[in-house]
N, CA, C and O atoms as CSV, one atom per row, in Angstrom:
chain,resi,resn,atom,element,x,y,z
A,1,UNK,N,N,-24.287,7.622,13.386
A,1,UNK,CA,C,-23.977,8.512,14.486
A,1,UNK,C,C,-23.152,7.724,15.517
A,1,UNK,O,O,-23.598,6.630,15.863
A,2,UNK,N,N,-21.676,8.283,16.190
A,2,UNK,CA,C,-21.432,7.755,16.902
A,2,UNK,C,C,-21.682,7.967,18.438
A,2,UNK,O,O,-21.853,9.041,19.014
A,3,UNK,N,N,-21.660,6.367,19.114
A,3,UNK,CA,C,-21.857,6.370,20.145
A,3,UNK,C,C,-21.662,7.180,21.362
A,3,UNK,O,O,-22.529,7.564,22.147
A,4,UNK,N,N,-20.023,7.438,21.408
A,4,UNK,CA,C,-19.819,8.151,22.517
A,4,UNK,C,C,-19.483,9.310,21.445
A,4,UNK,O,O,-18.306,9.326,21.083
A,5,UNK,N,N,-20.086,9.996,21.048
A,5,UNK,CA,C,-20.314,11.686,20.469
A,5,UNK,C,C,-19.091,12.386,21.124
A,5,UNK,O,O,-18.926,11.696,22.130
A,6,UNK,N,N,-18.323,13.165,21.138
A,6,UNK,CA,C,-17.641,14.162,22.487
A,6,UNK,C,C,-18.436,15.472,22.345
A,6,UNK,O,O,-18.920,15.952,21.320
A,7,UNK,N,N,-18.462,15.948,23.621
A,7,UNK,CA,C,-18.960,16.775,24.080
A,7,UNK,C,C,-18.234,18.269,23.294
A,7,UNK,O,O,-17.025,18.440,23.139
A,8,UNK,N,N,-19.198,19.118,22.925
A,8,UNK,CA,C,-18.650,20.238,22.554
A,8,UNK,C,C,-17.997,21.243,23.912
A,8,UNK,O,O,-18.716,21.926,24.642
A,9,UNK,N,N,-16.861,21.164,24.001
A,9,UNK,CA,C,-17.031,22.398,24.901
A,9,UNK,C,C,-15.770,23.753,25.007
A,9,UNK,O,O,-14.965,24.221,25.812
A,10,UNK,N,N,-16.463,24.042,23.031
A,10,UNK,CA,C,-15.666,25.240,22.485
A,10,UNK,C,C,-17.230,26.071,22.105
A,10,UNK,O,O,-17.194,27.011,21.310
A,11,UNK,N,N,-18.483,25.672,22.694
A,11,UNK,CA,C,-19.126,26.521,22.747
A,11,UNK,C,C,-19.706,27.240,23.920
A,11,UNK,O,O,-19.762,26.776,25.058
A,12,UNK,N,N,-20.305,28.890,23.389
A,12,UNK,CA,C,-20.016,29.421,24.884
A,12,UNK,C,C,-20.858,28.720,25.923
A,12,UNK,O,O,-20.551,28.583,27.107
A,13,UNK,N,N,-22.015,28.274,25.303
A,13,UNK,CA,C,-22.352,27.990,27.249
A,13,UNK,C,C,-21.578,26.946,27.771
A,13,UNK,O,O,-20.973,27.207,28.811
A,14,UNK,N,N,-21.414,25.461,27.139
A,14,UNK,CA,C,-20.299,24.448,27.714
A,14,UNK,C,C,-19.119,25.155,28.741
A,14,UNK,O,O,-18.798,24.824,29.883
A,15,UNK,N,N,-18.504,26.482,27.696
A,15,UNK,CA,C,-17.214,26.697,27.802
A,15,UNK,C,C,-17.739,27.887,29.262
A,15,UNK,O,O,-16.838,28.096,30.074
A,16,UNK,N,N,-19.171,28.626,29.551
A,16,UNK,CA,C,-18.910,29.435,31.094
A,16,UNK,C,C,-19.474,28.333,31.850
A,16,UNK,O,O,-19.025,28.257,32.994
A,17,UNK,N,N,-20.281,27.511,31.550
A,17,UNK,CA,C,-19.904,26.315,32.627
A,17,UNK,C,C,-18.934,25.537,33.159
A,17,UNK,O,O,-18.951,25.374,34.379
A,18,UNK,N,N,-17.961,24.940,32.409
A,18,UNK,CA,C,-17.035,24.710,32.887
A,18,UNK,C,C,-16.425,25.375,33.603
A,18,UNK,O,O,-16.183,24.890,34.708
A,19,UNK,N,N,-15.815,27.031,33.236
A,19,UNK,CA,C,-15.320,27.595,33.656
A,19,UNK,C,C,-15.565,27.961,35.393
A,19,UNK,O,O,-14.779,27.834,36.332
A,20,UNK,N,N,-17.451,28.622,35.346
A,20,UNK,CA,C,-17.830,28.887,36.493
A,20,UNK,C,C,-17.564,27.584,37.281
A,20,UNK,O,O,-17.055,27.901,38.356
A,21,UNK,N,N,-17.716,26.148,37.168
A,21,UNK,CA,C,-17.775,24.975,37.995
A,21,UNK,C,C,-16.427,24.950,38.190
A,21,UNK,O,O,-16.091,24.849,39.369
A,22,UNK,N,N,-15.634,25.007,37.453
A,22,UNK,CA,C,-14.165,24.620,38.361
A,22,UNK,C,C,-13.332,25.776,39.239
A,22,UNK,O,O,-12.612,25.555,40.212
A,23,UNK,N,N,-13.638,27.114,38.604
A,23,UNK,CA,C,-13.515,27.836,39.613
A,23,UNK,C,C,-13.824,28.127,40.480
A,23,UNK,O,O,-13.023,28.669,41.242
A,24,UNK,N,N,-15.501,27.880,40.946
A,24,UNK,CA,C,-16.504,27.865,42.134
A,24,UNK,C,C,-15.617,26.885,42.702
A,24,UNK,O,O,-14.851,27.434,43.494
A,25,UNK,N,N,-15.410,25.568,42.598
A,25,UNK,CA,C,-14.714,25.008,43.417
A,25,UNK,C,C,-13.724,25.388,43.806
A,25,UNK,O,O,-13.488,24.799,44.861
A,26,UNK,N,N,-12.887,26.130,43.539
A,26,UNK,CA,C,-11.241,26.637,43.706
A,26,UNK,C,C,-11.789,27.717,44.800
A,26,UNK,O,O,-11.269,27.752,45.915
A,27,UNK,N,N,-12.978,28.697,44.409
A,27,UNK,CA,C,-13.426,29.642,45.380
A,27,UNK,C,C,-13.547,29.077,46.808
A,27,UNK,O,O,-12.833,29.303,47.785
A,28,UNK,N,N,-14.737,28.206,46.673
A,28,UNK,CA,C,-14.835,27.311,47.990
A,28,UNK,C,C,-13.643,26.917,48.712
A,28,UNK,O,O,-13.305,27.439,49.775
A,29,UNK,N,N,-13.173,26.228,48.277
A,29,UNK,CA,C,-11.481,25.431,48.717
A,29,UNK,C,C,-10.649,26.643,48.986
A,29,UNK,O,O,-9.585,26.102,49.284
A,30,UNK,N,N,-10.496,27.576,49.052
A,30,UNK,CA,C,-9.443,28.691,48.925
A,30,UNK,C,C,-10.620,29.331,49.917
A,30,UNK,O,O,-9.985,29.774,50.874
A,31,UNK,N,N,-12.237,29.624,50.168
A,31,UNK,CA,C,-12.644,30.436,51.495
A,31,UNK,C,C,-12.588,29.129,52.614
A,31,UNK,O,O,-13.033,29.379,53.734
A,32,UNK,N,N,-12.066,27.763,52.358
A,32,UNK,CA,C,-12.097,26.948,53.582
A,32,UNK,C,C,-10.589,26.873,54.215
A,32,UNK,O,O,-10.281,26.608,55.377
A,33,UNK,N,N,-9.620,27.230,52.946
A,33,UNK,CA,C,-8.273,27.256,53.104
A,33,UNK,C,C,-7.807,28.464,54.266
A,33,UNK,O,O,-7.197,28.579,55.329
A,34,UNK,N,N,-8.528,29.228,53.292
A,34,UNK,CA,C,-8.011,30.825,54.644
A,34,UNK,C,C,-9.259,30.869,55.299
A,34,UNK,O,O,-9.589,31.761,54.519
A,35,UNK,N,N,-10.260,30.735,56.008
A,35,UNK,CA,C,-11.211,30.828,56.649
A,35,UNK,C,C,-10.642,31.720,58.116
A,35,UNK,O,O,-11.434,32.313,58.848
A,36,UNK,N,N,-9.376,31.683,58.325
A,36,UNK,CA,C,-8.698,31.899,60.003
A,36,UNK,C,C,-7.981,33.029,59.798
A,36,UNK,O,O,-7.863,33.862,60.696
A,37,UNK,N,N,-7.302,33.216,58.334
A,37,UNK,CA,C,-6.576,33.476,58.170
A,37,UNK,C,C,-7.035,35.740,58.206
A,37,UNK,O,O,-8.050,36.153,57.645
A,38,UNK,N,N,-6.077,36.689,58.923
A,38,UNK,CA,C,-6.642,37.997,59.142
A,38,UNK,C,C,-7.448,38.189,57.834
A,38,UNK,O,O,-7.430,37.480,56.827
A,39,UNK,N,N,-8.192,39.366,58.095
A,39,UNK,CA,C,-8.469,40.461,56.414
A,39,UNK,C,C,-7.959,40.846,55.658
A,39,UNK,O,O,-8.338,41.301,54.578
A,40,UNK,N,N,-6.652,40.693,56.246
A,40,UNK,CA,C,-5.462,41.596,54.815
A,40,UNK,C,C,-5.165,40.767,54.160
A,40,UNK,O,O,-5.160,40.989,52.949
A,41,UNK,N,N,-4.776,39.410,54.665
A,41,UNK,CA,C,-4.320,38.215,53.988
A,41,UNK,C,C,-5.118,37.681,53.442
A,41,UNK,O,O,-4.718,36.981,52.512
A,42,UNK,N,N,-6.494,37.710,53.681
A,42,UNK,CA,C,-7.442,36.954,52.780
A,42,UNK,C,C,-7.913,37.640,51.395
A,42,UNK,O,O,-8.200,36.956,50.413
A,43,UNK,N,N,-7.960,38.879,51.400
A,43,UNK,CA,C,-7.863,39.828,50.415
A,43,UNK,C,C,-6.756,39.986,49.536
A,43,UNK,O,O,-6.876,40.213,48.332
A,44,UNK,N,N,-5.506,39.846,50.239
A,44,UNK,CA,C,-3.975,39.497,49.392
A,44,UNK,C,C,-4.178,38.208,48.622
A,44,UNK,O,O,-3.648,38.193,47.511
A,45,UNK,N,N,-4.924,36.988,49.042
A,45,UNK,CA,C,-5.034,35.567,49.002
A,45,UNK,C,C,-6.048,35.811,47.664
A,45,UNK,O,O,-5.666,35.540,46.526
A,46,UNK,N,N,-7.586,36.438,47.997
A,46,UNK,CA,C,-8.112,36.298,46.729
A,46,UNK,C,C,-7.498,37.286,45.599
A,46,UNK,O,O,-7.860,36.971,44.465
A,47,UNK,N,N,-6.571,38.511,45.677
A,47,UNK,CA,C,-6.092,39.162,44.075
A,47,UNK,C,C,-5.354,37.891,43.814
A,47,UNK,O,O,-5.671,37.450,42.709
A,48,UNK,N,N,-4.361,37.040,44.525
A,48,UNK,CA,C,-3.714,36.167,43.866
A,48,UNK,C,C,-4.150,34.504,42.977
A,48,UNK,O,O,-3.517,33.693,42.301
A,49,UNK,N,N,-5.569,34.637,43.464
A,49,UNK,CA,C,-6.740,34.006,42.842
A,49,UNK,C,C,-7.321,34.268,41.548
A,49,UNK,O,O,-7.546,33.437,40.667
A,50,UNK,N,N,-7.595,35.811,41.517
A,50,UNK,CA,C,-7.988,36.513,40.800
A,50,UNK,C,C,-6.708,36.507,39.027
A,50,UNK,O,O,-6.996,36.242,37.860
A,51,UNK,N,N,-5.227,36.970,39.737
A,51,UNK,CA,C,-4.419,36.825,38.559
A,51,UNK,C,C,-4.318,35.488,38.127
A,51,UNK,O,O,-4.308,35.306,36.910
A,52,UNK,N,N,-4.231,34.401,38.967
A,52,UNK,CA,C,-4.718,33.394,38.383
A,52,UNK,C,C,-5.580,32.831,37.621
A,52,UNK,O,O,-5.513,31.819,36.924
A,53,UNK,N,N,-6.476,33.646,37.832
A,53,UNK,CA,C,-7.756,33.401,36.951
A,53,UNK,C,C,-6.865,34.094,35.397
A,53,UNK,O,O,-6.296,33.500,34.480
A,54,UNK,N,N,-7.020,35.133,35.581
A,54,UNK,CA,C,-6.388,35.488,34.214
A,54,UNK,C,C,-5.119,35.238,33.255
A,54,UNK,O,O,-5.024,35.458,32.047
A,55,UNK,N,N,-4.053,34.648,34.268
A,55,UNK,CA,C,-2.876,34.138,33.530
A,55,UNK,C,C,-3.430,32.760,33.269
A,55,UNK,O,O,-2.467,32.156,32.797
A,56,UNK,N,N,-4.267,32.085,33.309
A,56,UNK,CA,C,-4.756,30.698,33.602
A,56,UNK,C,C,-5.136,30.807,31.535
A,56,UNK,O,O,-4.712,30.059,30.654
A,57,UNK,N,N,-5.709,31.568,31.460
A,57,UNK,CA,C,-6.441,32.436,30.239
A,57,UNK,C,C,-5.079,32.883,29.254
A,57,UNK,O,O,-5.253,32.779,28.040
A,58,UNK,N,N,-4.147,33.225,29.592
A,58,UNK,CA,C,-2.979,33.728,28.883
A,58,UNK,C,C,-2.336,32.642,28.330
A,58,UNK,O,O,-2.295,32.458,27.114
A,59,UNK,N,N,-1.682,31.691,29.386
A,59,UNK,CA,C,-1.032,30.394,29.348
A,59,UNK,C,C,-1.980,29.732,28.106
A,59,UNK,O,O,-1.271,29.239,27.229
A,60,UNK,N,N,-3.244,29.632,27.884
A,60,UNK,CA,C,-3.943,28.973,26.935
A,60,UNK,C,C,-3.410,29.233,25.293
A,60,UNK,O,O,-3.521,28.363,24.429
A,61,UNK,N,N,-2.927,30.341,25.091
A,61,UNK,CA,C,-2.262,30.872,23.900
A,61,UNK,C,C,-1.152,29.546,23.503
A,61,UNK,O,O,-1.055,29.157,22.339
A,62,UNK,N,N,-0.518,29.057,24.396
A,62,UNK,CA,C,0.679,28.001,24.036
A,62,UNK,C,C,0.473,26.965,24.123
A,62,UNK,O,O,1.324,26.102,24.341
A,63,UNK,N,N,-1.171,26.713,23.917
A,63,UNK,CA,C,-1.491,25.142,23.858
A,63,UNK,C,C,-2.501,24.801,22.869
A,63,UNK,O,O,-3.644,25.252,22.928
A,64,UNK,N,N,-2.003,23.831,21.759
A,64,UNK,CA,C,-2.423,23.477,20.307
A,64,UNK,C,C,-4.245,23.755,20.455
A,64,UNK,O,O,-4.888,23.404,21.445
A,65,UNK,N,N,-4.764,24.358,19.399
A,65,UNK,CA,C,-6.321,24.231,19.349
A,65,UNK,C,C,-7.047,25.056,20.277
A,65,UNK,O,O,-8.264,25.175,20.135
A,66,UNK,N,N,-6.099,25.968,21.733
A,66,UNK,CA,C,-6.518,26.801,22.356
A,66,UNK,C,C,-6.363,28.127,22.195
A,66,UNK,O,O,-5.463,28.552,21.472
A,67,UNK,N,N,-7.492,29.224,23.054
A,67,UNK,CA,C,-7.065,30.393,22.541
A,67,UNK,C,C,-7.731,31.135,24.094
A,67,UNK,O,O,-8.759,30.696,24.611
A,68,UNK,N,N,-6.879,32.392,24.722
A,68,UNK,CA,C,-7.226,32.863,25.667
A,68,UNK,C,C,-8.699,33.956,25.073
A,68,UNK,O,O,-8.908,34.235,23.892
A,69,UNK,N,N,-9.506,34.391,26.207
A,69,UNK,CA,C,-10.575,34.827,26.462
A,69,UNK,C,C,-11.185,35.524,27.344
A,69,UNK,O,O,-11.768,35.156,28.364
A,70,UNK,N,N,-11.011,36.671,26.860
A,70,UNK,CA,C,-11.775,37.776,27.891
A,70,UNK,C,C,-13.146,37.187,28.881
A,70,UNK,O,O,-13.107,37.233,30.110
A,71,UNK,N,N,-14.114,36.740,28.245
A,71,UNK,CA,C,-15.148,36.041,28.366
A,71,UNK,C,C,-14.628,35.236,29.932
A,71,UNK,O,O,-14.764,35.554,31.114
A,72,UNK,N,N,-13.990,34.071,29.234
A,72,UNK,CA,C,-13.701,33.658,30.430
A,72,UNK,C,C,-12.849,33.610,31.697
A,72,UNK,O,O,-12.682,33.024,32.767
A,73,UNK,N,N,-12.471,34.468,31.005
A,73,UNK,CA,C,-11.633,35.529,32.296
A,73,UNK,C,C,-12.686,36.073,32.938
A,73,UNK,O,O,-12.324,36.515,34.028
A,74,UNK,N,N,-13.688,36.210,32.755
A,74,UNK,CA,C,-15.118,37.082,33.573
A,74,UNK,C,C,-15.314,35.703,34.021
A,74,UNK,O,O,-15.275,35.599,35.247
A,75,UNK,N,N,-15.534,34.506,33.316
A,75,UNK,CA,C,-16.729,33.429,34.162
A,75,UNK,C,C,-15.249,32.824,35.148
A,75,UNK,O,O,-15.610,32.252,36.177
A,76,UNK,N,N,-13.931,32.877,34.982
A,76,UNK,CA,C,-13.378,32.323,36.225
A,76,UNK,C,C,-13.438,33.825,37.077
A,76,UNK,O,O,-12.387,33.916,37.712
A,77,UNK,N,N,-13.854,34.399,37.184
A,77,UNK,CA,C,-13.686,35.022,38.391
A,77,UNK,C,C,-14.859,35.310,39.208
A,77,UNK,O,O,-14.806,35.672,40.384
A,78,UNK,N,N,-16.288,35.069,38.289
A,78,UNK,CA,C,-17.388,34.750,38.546
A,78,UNK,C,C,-17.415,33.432,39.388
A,78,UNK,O,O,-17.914,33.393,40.512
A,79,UNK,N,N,-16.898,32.456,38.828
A,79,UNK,CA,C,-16.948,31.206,39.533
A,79,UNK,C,C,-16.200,31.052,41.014
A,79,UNK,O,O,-16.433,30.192,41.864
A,80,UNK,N,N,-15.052,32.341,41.082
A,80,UNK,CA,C,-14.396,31.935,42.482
A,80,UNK,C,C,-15.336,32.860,43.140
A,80,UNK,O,O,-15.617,32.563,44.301
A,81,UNK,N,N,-15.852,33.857,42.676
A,81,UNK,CA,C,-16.514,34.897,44.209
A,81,UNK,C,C,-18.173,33.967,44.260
A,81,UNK,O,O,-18.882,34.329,45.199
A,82,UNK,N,N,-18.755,32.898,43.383
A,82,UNK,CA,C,-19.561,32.074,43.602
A,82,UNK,C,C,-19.288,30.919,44.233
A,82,UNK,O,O,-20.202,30.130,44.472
A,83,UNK,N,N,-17.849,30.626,44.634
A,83,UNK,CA,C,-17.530,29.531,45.327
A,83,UNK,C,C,-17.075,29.766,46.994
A,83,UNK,O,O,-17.070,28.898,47.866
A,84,UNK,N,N,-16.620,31.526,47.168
A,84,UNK,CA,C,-16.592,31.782,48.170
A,84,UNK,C,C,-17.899,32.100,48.717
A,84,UNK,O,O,-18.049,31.893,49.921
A,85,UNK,N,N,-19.050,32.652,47.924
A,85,UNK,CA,C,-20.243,32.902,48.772
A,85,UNK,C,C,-20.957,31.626,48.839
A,85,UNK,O,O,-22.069,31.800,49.338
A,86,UNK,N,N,-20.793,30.748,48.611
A,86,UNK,CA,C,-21.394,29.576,48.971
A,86,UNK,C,C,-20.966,28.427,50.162
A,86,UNK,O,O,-21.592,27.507,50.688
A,87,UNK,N,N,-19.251,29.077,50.355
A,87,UNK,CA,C,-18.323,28.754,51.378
A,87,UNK,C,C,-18.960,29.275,52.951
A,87,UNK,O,O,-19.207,28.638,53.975
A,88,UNK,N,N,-19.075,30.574,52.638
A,88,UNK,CA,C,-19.737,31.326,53.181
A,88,UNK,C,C,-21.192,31.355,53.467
A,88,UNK,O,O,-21.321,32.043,54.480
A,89,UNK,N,N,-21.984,31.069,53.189
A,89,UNK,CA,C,-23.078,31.426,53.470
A,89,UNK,C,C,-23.378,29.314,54.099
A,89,UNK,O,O,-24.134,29.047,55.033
A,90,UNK,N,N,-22.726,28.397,53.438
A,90,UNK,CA,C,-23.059,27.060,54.228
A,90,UNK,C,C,-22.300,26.734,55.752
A,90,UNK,O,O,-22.532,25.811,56.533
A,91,UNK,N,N,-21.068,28.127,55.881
A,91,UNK,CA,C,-20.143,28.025,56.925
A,91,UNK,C,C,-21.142,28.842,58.024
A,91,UNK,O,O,-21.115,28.545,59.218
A,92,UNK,N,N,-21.838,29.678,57.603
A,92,UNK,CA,C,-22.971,30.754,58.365
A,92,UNK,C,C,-23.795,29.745,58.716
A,92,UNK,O,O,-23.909,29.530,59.923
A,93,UNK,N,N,-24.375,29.099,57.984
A,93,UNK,CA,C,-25.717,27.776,58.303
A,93,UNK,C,C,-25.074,26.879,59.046
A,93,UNK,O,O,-25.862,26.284,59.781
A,94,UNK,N,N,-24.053,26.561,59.153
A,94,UNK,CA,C,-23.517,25.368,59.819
A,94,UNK,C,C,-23.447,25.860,61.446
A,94,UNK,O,O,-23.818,25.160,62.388
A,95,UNK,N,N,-22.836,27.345,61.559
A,95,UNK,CA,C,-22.573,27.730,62.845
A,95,UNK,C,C,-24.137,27.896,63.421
A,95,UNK,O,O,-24.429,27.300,64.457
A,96,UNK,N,N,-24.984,28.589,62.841
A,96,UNK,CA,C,-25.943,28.650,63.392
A,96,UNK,C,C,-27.153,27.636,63.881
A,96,UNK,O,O,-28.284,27.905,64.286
A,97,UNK,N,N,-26.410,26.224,63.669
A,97,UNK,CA,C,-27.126,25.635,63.384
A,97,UNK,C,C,-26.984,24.643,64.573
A,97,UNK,O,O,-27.636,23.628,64.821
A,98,UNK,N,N,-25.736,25.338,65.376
A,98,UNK,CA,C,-24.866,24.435,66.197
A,98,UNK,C,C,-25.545,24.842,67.778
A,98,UNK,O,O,-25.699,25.971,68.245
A,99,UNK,N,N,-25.835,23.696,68.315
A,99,UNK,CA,C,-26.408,24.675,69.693
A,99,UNK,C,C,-25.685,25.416,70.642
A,99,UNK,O,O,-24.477,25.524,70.432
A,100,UNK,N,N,-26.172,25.965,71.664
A,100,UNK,CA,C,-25.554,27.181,72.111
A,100,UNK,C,C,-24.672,26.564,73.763
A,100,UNK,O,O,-23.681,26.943,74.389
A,101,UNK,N,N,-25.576,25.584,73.919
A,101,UNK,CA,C,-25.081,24.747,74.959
A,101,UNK,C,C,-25.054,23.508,75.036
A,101,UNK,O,O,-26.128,23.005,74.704
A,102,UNK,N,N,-24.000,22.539,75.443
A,102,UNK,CA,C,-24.145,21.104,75.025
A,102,UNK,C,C,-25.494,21.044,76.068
A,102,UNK,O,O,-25.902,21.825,76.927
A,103,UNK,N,N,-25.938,19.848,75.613
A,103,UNK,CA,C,-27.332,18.971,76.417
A,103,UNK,C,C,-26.510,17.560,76.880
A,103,UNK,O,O,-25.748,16.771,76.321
A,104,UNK,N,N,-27.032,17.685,78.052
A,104,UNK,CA,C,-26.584,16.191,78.834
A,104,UNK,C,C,-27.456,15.248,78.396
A,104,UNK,O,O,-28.592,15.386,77.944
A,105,UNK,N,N,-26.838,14.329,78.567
A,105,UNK,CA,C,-27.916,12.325,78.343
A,105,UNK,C,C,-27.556,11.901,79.684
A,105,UNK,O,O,-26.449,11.532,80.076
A,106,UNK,N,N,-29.096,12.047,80.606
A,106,UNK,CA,C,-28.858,10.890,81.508
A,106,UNK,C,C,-28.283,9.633,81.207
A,106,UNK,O,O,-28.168,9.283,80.033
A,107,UNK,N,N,-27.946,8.988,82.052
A,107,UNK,CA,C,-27.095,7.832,81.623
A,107,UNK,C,C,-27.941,6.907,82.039
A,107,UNK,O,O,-27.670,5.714,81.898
């Protein structure tokens, strides 16, 4: 048996983990990117996330040993609206977490 084995990850769970983990990150990074940015634009911002997710999946057709996937066309888009609610909900904890008035230090 060899040592460093490689990792399977043409099976499905490997393959919606990966998927969900690198897109959760792209989610996150993209709700810290526009965080300021109005409602229309952030909504314009995630469909263009979203086709990404799926041409990301298309483009795979023209690369040796790969093949695009409905499947994971669901887990990247799973992974970005799991990377924005986690953007979200630690950006909620952070504000609330902040006090309401500075406190002085005698000196």
């Amino acid at each position: 048996m060899a040592a460093n084995a490689p990792i399977d990850t043409h099976s499905a769970p490997a393959s919606a983990v990966l998927h969900l983990s690198a897109f959760s990150v792209l989610g996150g990074l993209a709700g810290f990117a526009f965080n300021e940015e109005p409602e229309k634009n952030r909504v314009r911002y995630s469909l263009w996330l979203v086709a990404y997710a799926g041409v990301s999946e298309v483009l795979q057709s023209f690369v040796p040993n790969r093949w695009p996937s409905g499947e994971d066309i669901l887990f990247n888009v799973m992974g970005l609206i799991v990377g924005a609610v986690v953007y979200a909900q630690l950006t909620r904890l952070h504000k609330s977490s902040q006090p309401l008035s500075p406190v002085a230090i005698p000196a």
